[in-house]
C-alpha positions in Angstrom: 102.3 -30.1 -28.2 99.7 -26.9 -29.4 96.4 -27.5 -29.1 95.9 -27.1 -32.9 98.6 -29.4 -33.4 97.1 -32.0 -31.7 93.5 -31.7 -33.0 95.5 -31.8 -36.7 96.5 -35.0 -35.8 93.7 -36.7 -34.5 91.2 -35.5 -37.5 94.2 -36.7 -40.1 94.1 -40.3 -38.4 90.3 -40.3 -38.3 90.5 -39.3 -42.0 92.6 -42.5 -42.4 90.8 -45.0 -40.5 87.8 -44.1 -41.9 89.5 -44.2 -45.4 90.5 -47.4 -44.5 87.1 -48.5 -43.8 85.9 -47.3 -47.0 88.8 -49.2 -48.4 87.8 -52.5 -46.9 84.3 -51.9 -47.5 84.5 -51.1 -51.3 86.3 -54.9 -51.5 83.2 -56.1 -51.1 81.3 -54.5 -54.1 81.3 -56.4 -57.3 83.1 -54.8 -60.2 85.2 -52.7 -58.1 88.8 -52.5 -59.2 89.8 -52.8 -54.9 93.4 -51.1 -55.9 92.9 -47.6 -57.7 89.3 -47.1 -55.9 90.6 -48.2 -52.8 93.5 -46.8 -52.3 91.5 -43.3 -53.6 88.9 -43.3 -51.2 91.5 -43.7 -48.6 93.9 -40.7 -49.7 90.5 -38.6 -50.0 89.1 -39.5 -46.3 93.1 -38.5 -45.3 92.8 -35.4 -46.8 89.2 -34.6 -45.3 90.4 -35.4 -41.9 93.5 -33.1 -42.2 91.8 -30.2 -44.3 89.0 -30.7 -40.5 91.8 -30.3 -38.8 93.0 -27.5 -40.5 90.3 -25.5 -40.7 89.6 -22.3 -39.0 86.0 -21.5 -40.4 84.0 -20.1 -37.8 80.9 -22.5 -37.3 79.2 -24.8 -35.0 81.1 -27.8 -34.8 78.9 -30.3 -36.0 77.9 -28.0 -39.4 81.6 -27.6 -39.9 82.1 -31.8 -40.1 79.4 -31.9 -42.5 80.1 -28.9 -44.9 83.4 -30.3 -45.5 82.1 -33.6 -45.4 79.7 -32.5 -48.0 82.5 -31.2 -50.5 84.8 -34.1 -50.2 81.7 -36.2 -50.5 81.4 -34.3 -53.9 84.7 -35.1 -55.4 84.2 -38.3 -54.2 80.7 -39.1 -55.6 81.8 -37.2 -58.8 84.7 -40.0 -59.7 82.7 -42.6 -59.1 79.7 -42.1 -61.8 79.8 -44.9 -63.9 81.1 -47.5 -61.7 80.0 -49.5 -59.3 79.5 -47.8 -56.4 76.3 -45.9 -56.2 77.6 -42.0 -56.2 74.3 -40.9 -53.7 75.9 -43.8 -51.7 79.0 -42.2 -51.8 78.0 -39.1 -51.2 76.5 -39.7 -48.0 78.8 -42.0 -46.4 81.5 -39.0 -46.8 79.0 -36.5 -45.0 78.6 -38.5 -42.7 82.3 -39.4 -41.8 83.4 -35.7 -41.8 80.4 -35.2 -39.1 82.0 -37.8 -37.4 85.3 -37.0 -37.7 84.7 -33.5 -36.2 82.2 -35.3 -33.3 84.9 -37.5 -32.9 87.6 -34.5 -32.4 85.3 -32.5 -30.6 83.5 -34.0 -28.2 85.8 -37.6 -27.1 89.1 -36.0 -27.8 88.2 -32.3 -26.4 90.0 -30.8 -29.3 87.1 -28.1 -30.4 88.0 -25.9 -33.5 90.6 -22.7 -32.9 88.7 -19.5 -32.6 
């Protein structure tokens, strides 16, 4: 299997598990409707782990985790204003999953970014 192929994978499946995490967590909030929030935050952490993956902007790894981290976070923080979950909460709790995500990738898997 490529290199880039394999670093695609492992970012998508951190996306996921991460999403799933969210998923869980945002079970616990009150006033949270689990299934349509849920199930949103986990296609969005998906996505940020595979557009990671993806990726070939030239960066240090760990600014590259957190820029996209940062603009999912947006999207994220965005559809939540006006529900229960805090947005700023939001926010950073997607920043710092794409940071770790990338770390993740990077450093424990030895899957760095194509250059």
């Amino acid at each position: 299997m490529k290199k880039n192929t394999s670093r695609l994978i492992i970012t998508t499946i951190l996306g996921a598990v991460f999403g799933i995490i969210c998923m869980l967590l945002s079970r616990y909030v009150s006033g949270v409707a689990f299934w349509p929030v849920g199930v949103s935050l986990l296609l969005n952490h998906t996505v940020m782990g595979f557009v990671i993956g993806a990726s070939s902007l030239k960066m240090h790894w760990a600014v590259h985790g957190v820029i996209w981290g940062a603009l999912f976070g947006l999207f994220t923080a965005i559809s939540q204003i006006g529900t229960a979950l805090n947005p700023w909460v939001v926010f950073i709790i997607v920043v710092i999953w794409g940071f770790l995500i990338e770390t993740i990738a990077t450093k424990a898997f030895k899957q760095p970014q194509p250059h």
